[in-house]
OpenMM code with the backbone's topology and positions (N, CA, C; nanometers):
from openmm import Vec3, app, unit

residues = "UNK UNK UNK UNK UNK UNK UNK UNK UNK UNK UNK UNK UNK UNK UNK UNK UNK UNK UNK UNK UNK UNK UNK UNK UNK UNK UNK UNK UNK UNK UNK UNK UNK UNK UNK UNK UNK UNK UNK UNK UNK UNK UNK UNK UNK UNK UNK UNK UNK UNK UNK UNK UNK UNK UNK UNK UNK UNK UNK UNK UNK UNK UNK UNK UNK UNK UNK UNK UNK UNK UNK UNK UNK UNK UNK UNK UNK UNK UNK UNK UNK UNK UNK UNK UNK UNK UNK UNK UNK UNK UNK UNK UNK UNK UNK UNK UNK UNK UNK UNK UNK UNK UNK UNK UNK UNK UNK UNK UNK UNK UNK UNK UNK UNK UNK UNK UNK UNK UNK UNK UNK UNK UNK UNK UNK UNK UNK UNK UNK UNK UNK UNK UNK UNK UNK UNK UNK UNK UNK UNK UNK UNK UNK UNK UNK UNK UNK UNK UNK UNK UNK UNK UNK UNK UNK UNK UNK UNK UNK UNK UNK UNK UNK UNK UNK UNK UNK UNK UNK UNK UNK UNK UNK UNK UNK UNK UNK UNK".split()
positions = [
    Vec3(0.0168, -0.5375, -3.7794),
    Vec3(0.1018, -0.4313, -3.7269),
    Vec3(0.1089, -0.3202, -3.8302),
    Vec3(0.0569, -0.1444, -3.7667),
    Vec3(0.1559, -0.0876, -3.9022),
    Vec3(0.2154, -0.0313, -3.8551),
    Vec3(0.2748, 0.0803, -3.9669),
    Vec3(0.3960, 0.0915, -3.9739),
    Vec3(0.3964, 0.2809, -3.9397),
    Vec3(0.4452, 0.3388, -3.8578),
    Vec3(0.4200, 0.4849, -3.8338),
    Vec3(0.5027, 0.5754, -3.9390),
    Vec3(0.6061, 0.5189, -3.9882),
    Vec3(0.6633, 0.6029, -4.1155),
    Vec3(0.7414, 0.7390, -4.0313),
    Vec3(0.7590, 0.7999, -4.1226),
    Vec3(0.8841, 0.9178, -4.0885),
    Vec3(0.8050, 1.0211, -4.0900),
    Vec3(0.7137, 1.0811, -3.9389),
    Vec3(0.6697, 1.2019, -3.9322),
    Vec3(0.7081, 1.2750, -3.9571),
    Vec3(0.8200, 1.3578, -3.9435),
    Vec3(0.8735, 1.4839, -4.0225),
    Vec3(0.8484, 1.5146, -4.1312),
    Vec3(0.8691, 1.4014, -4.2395),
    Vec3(0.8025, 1.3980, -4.3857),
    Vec3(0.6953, 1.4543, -4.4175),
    Vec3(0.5901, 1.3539, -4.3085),
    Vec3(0.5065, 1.3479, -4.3277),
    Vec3(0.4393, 1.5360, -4.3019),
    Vec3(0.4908, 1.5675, -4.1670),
    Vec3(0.4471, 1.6857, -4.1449),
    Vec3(0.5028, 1.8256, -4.2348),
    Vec3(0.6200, 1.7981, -4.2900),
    Vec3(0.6200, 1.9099, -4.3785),
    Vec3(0.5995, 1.9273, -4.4811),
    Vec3(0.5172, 1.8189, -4.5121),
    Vec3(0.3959, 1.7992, -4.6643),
    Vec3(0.2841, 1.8982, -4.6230),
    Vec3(0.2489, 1.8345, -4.4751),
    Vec3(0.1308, 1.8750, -4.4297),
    Vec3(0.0929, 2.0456, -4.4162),
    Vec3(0.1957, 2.1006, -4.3727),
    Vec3(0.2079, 2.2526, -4.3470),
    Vec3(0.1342, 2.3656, -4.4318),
    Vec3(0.1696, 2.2963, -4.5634),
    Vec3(0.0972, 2.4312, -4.6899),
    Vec3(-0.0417, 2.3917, -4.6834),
    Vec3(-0.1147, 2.2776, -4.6542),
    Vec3(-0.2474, 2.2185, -4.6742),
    Vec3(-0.3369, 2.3061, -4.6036),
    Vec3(-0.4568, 2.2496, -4.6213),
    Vec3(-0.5967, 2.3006, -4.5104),
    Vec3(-0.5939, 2.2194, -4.4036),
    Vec3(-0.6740, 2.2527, -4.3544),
    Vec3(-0.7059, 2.1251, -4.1987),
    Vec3(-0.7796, 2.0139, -4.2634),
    Vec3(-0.9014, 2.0342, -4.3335),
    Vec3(-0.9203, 1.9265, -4.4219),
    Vec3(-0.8601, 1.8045, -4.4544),
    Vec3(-0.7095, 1.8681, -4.5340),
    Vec3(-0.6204, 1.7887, -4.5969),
    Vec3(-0.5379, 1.7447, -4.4786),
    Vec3(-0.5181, 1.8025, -4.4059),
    Vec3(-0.4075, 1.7384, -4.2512),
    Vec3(-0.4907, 1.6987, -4.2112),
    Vec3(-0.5978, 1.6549, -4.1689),
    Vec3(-0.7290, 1.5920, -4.1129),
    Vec3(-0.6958, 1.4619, -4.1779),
    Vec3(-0.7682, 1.4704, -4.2681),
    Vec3(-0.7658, 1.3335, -4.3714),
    Vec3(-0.6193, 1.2672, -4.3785),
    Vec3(-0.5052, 1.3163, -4.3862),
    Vec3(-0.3917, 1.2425, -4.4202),
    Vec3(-0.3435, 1.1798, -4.2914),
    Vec3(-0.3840, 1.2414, -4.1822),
    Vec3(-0.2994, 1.1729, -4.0550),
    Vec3(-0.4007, 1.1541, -3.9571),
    Vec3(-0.5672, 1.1466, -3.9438),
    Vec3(-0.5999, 1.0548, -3.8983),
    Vec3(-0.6222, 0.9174, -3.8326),
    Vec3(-0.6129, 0.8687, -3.9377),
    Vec3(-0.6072, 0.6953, -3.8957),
    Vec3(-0.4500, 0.6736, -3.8645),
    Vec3(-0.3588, 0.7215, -3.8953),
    Vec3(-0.2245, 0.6965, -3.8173),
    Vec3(-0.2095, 0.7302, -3.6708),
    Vec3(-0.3025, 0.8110, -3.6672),
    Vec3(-0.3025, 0.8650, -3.5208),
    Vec3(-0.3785, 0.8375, -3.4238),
    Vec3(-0.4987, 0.7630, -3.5152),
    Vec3(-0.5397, 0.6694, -3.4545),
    Vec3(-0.5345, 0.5426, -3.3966),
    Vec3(-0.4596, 0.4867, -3.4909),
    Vec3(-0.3798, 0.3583, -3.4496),
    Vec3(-0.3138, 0.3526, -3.3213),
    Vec3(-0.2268, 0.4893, -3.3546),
    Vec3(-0.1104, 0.5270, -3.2505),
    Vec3(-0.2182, 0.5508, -3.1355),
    Vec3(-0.3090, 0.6045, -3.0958),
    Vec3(-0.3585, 0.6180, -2.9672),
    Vec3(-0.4508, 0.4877, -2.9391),
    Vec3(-0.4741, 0.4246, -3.0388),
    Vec3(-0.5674, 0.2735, -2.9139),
    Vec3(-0.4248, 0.1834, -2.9191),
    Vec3(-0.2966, 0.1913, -2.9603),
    Vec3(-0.1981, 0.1531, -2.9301),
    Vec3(-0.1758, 0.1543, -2.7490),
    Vec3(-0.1815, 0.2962, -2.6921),
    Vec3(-0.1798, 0.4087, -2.6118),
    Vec3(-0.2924, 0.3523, -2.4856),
    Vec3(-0.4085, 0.3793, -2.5387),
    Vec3(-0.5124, 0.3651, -2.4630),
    Vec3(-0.5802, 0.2176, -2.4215),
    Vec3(-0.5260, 0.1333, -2.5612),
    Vec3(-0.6077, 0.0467, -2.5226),
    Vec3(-0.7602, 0.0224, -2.5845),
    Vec3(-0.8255, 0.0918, -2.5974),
    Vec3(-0.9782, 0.1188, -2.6651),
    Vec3(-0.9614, 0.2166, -2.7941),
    Vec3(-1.0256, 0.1287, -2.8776),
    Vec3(-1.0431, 0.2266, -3.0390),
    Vec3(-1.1608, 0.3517, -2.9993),
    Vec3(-1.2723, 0.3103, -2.9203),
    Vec3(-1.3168, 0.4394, -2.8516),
    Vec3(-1.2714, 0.5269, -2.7949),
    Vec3(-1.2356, 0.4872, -2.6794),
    Vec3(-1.1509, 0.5923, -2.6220),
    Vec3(-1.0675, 0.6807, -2.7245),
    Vec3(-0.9955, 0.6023, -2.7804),
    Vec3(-0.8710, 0.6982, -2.8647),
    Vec3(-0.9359, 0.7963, -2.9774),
    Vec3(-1.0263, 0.7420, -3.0580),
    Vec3(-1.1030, 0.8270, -3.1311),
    Vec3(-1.1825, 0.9425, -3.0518),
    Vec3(-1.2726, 0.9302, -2.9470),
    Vec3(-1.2631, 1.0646, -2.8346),
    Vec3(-1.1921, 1.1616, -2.8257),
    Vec3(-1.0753, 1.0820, -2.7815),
    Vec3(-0.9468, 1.1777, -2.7744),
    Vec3(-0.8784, 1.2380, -2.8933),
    Vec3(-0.8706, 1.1730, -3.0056),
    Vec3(-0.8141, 1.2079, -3.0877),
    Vec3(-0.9538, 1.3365, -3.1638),
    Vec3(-1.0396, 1.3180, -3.1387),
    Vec3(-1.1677, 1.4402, -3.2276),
    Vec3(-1.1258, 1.5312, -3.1142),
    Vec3(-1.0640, 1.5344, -2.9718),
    Vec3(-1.0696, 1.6340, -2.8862),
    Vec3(-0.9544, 1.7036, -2.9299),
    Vec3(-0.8642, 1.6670, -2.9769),
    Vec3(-0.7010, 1.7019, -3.0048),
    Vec3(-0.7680, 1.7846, -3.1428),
    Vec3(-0.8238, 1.7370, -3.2225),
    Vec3(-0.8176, 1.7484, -3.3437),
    Vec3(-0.9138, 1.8776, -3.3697),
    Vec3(-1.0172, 1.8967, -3.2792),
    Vec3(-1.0628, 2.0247, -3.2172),
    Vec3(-1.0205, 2.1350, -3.2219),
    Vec3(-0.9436, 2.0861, -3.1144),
    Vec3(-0.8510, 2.1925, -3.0532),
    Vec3(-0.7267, 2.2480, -3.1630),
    Vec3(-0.7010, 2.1903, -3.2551),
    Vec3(-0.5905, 2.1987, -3.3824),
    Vec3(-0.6966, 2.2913, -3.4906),
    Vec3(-0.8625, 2.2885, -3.4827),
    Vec3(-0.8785, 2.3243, -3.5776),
    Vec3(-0.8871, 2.4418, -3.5575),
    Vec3(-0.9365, 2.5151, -3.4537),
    Vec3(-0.9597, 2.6655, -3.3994),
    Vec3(-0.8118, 2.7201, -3.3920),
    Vec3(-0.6971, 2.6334, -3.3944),
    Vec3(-0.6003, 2.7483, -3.3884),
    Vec3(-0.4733, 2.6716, -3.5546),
    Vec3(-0.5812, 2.6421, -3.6319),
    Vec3(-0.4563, 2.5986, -3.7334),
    Vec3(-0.4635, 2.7039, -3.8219),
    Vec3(-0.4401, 2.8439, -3.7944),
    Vec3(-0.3705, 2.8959, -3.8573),
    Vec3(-0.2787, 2.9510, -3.8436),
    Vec3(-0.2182, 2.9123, -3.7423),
    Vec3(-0.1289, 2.9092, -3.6455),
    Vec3(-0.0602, 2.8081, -3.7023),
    Vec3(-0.1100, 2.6428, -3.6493),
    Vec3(-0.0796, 2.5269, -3.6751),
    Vec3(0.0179, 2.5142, -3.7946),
    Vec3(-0.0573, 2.5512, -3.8703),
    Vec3(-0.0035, 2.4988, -4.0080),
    Vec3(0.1603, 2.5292, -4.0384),
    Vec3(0.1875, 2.6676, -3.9679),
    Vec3(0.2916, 2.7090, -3.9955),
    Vec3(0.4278, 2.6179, -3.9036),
    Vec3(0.3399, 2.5481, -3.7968),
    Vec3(0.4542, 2.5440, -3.7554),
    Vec3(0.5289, 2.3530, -3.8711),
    Vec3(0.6642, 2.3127, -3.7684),
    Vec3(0.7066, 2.2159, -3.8598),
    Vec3(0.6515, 2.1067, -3.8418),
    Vec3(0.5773, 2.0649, -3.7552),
    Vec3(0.5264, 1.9182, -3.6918),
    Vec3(0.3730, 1.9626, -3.6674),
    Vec3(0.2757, 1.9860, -3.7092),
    Vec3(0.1808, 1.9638, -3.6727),
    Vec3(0.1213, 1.8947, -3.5832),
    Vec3(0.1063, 1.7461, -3.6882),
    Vec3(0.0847, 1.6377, -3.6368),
    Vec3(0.1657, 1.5864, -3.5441),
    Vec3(0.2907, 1.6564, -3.4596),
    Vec3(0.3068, 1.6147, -3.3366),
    Vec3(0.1884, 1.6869, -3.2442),
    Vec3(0.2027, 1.8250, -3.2625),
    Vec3(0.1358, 1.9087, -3.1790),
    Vec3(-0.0405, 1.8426, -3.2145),
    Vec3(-0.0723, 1.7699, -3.2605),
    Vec3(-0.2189, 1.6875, -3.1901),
    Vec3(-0.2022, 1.5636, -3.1678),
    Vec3(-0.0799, 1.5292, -3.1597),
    Vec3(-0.0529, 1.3779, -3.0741),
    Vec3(-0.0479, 1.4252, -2.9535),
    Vec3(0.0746, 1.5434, -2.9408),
    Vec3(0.0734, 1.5434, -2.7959),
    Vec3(-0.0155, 1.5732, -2.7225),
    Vec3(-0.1410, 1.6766, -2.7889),
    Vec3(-0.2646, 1.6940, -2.7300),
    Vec3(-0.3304, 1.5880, -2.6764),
    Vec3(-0.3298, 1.5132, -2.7786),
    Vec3(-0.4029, 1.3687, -2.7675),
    Vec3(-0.3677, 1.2805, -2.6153),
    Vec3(-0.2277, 1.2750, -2.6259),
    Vec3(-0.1640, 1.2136, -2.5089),
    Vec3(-0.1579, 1.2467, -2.3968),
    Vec3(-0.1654, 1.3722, -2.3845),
    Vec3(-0.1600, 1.4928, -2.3059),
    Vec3(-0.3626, 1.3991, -2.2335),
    Vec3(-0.4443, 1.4006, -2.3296),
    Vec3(-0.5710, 1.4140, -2.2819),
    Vec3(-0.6124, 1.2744, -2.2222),
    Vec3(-0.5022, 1.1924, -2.2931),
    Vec3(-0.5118, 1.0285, -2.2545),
    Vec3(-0.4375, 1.0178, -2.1067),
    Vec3(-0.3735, 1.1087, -2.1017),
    Vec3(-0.3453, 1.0950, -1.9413),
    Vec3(-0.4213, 1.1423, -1.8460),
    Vec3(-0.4804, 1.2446, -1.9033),
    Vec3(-0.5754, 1.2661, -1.7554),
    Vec3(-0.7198, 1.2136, -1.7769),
    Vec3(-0.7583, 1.1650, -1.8497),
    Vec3(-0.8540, 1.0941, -1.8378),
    Vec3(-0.7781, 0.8809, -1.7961),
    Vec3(-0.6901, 0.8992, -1.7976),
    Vec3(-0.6582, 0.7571, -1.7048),
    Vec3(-0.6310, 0.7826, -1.5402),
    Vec3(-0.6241, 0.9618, -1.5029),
    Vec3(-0.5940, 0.9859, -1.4189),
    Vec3(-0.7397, 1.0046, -1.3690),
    Vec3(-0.8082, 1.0843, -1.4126),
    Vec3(-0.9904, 1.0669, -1.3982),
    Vec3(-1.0194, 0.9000, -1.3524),
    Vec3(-0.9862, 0.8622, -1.3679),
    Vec3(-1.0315, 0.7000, -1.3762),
    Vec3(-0.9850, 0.6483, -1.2522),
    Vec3(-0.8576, 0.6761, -1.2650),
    Vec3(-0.8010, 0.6136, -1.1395),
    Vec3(-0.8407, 0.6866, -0.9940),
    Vec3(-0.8478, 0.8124, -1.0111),
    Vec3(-0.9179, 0.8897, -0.9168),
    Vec3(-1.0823, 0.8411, -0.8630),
    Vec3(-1.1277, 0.8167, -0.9798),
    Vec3(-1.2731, 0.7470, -0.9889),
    Vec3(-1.2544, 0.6187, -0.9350),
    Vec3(-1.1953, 0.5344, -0.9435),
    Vec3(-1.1867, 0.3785, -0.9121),
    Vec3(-1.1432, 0.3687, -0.7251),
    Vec3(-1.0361, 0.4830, -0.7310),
    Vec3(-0.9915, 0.4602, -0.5603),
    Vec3(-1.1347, 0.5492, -0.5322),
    Vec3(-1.1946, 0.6098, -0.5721),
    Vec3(-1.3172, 0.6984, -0.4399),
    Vec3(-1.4414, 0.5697, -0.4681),
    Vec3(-1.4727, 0.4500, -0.5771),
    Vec3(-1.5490, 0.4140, -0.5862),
    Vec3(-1.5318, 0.2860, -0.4380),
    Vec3(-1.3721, 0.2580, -0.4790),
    Vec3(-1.3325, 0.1821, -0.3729),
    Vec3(-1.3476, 0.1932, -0.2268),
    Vec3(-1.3685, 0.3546, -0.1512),
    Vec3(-1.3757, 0.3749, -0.0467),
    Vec3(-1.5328, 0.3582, -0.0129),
    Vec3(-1.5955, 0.3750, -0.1167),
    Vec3(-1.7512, 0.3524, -0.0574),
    Vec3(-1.8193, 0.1909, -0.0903),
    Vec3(-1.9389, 0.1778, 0.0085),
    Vec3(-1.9881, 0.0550, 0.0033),
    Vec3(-2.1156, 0.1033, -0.1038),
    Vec3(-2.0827, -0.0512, -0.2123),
    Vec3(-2.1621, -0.0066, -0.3042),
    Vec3(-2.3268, -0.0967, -0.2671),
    Vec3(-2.3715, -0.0382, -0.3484),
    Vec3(-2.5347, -0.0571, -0.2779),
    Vec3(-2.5794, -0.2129, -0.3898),
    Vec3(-2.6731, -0.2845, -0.3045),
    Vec3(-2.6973, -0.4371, -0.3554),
    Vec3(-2.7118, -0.3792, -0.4954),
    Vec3(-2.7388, -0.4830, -0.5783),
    Vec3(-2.8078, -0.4362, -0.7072),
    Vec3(-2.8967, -0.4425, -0.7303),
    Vec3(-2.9924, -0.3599, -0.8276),
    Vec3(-3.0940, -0.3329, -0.8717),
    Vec3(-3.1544, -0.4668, -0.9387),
    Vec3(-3.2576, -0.4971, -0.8796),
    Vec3(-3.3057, -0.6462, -0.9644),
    Vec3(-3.4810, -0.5716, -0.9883),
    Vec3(-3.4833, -0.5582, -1.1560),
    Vec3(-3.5931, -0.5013, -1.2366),
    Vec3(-3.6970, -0.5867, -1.2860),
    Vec3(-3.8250, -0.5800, -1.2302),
    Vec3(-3.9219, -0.6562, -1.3067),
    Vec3(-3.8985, -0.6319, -1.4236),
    Vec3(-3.9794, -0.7600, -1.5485),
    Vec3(-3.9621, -0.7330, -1.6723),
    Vec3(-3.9941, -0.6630, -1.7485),
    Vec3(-4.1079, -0.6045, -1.7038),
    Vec3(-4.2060, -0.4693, -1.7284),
    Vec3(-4.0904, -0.3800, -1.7190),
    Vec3(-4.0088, -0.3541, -1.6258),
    Vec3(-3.8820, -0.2391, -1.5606),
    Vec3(-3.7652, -0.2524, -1.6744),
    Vec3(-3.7627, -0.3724, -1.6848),
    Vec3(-3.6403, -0.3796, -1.7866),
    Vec3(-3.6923, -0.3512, -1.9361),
    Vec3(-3.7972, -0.3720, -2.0023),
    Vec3(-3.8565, -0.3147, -2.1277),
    Vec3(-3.8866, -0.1224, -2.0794),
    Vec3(-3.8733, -0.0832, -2.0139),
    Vec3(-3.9304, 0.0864, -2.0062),
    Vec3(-3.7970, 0.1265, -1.9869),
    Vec3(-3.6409, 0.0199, -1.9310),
    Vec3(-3.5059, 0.0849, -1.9169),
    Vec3(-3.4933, 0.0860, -2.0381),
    Vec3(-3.5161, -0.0350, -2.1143),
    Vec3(-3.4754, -0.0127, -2.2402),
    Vec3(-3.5329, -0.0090, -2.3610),
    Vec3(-3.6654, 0.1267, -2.3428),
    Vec3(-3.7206, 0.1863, -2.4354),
    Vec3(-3.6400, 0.3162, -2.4072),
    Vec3(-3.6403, 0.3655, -2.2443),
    Vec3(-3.5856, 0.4787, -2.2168),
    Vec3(-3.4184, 0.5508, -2.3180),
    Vec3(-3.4051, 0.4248, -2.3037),
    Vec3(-3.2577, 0.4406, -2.3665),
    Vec3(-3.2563, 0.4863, -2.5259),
    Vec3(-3.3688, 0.4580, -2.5509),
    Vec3(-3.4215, 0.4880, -2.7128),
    Vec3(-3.3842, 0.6646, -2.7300),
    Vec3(-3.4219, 0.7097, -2.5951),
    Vec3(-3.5297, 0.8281, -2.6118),
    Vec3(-3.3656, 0.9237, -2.5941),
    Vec3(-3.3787, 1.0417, -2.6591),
    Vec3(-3.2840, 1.1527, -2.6373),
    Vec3(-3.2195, 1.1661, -2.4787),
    Vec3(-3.1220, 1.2004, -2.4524),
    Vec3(-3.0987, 1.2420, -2.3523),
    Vec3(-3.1744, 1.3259, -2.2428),
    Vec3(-3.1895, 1.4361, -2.3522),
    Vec3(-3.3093, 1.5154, -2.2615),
    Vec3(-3.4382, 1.5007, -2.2211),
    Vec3(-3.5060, 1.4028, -2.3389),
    Vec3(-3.6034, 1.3457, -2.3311),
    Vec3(-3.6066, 1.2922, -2.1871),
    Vec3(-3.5016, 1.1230, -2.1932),
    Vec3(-3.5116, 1.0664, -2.0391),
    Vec3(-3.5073, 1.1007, -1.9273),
    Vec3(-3.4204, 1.2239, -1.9000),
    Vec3(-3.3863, 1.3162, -1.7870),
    Vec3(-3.5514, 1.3642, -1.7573),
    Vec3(-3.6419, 1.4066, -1.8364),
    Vec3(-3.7376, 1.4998, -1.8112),
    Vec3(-3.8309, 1.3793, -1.7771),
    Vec3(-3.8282, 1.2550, -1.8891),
    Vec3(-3.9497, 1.1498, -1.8515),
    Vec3(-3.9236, 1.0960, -1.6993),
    Vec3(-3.7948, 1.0944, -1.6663),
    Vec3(-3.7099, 1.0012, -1.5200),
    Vec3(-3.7974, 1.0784, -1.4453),
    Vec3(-3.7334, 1.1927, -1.4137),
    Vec3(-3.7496, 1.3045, -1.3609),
    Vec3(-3.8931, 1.2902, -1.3152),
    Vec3(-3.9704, 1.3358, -1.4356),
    Vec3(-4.1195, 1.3620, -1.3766),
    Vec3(-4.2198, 1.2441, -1.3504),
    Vec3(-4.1838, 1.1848, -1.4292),
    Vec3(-4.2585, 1.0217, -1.4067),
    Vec3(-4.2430, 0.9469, -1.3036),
    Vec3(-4.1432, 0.8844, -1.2631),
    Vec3(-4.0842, 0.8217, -1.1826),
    Vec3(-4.0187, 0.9014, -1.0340),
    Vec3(-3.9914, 0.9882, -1.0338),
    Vec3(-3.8929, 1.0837, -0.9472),
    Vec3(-4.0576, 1.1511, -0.8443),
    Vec3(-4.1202, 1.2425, -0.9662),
    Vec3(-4.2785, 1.2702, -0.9168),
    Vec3(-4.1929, 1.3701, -0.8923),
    Vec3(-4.1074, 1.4730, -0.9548),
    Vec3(-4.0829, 1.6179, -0.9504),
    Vec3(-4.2157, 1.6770, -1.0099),
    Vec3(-4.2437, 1.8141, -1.0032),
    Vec3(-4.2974, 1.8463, -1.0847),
    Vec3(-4.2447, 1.9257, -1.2017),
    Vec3(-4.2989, 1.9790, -1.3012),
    Vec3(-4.2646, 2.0725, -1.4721),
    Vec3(-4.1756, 2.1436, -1.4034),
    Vec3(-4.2234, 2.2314, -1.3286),
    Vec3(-4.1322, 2.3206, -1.2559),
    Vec3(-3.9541, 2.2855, -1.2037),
    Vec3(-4.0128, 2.2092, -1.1311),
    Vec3(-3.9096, 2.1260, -1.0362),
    Vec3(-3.8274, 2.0545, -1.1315),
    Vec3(-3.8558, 2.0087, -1.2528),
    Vec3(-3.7656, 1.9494, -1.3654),
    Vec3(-3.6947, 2.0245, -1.4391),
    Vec3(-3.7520, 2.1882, -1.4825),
    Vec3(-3.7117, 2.3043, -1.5449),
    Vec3(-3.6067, 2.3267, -1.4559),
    Vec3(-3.5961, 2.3273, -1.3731),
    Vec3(-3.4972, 2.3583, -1.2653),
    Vec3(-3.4070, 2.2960, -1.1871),
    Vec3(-3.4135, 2.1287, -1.2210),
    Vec3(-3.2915, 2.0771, -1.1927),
    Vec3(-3.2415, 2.0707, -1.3536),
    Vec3(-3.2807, 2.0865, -1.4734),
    Vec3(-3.2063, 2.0284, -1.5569),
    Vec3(-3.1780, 2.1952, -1.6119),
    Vec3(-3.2422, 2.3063, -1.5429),
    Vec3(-3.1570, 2.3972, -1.6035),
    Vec3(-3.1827, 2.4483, -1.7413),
    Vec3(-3.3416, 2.4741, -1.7979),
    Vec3(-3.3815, 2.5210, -1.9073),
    Vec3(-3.5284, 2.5682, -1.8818),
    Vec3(-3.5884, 2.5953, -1.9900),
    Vec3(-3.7504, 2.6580, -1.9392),
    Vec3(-3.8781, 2.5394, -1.8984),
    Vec3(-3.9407, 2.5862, -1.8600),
    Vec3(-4.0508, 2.4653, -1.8482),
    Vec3(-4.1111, 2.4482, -2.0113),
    Vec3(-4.0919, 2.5400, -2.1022),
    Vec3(-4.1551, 2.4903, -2.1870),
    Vec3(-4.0770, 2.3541, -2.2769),
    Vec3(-3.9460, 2.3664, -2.2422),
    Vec3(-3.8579, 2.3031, -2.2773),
    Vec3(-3.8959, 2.1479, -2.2188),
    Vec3(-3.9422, 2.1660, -2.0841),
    Vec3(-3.9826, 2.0372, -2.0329),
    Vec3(-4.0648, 1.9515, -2.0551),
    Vec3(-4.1674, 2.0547, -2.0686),
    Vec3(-4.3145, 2.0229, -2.1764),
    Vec3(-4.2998, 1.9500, -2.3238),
    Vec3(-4.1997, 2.0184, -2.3489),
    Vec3(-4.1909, 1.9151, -2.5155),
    Vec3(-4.1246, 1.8144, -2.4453),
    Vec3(-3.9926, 1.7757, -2.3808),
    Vec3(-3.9402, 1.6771, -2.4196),
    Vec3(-4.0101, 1.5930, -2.3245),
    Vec3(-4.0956, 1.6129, -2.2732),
    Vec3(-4.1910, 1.5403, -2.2152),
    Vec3(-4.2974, 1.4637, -2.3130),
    Vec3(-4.3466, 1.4915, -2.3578),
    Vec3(-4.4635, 1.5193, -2.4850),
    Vec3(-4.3667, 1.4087, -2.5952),
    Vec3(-4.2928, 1.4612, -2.6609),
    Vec3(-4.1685, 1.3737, -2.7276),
    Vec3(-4.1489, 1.2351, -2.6598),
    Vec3(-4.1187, 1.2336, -2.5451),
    Vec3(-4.0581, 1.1492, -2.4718),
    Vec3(-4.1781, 1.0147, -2.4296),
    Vec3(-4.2900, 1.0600, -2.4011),
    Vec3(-4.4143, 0.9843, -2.3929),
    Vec3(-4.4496, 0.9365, -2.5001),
    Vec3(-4.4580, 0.9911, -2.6498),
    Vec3(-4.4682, 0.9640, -2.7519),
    Vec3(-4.4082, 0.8694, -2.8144),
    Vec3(-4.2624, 0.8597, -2.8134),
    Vec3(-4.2007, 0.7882, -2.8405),
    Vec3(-4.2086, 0.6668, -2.7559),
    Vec3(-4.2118, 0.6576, -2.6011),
    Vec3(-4.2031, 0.5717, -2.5423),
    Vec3(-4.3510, 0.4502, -2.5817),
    Vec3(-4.4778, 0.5457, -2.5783),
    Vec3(-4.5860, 0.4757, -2.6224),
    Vec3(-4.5716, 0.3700, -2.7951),
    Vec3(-4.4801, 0.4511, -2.8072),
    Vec3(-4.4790, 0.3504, -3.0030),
    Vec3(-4.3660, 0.2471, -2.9596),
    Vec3(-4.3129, 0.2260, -2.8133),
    Vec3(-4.2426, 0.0984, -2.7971),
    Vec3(-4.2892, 0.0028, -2.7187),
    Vec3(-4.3737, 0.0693, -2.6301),
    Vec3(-4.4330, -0.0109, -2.5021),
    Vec3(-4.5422, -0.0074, -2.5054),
    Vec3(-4.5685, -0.1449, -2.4236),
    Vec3(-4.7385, -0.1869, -2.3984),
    Vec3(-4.7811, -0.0878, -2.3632),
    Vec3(-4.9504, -0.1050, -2.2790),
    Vec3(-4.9952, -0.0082, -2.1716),
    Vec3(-4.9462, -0.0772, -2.0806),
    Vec3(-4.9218, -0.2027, -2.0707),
    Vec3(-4.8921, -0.2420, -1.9444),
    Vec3(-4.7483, -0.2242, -1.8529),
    Vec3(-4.6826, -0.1737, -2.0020),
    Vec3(-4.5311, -0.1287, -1.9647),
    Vec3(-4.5220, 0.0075, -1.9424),
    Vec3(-4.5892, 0.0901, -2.0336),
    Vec3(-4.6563, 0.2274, -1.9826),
    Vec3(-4.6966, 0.2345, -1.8211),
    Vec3(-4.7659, 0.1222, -1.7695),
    Vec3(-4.8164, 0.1559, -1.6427),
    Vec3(-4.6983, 0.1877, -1.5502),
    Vec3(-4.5854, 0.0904, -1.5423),
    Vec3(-4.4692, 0.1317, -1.4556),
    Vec3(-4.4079, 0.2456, -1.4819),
    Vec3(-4.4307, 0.3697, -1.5493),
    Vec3(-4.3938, 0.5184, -1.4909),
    Vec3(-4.5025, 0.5451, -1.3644),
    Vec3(-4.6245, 0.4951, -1.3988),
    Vec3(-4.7344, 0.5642, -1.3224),
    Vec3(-4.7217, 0.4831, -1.1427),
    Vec3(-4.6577, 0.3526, -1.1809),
    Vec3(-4.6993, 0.2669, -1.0733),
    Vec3(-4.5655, 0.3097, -0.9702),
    Vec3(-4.4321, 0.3601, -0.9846),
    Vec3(-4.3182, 0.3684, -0.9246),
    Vec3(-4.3672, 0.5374, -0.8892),
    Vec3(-4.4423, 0.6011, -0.8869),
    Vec3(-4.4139, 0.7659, -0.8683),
    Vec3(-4.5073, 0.7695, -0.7335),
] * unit.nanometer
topology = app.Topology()
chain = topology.addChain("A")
for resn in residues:
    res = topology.addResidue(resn, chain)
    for name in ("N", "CA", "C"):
        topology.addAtom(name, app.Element.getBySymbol(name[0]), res)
């Protein structure tokens, strides 16, 4: 168990400091305090870099006032509620629909999911996309919303990398699903 101590104290130490120094000193207290909150040390650390964000673009402001470190708890809490409200919103619309059988992956399928996962974000989007999907450069530039040359590398990248994890024979299932 710890112990949260006498914020006020704490915050009108904090006031003359940098963000740096209010960063570092009330962190992990506030961390505690939000997977207290949330439930998940992930989650709360999320939330708490989102609070803590948002404190840094306006602490010069911040600093002056007497509680800081309330004003990025309450952010914090403030953000832990609507993302439980996101959720719950998410859970009743998942509830109204019929969810589809599950996906059962040859083993070949399950080594290329999880080389894919290796690969950058953008990378997979462009390899999914064009490999498997059978968009074309074009047609990928344009659902993901950047240039084709952009597609071209993380294509190029994305094959590259995938080849230094997988067989040819695991290679073949982009070619064999399109």
């Amino acid at each position: 168990m710890f112990h949260v101590g006498d914020a006020a104290d704490r915050d009108e130490a904090m006031t003359e400091g940098s963000f740096e120094e209010f960063y570092a000193a009330t962190y992990l207290r506030l961390l505690k305090q939000l997977v207290l909150v949330t439930g998940d040390a992930g989650d709360a650390e999320d939330l708490l870099q989102e609070a803590y964000a948002r404190a840094a673009v306006r602490w010069k402001h911040l600093r002056d006032y007497d509680r800081p470190e309330a004003w990025v708890r309450r952010v914090a809490l403030h953000l832990a509620a609507d993302a439980a409200r996101r959720a719950r919103r998410r859970a009743a619309a998942l509830l109204r629909l019929r969810l589809p059988p599950p996906v059962e992956l040859s083993p070949d399928s399950l080594d290329l999911a999880k080389a894919l996962r290796a690969l950058s974000l953008g990378q997979r989007q462009a390899v999914v996309l064009y490999h498997l999907v059978g968009l074309s450069v074009q047609e990928v530039a344009e659902q993901l919303g950047v240039p084709v040359g952009t597609v071209k590398a993380r294509l190029a990248r994305g094959r590259a990398a995938l080849a230094r994890r997988l067989t040819a024979d695991e290679l073949e299932v982009l070619h064999d699903d399109r």
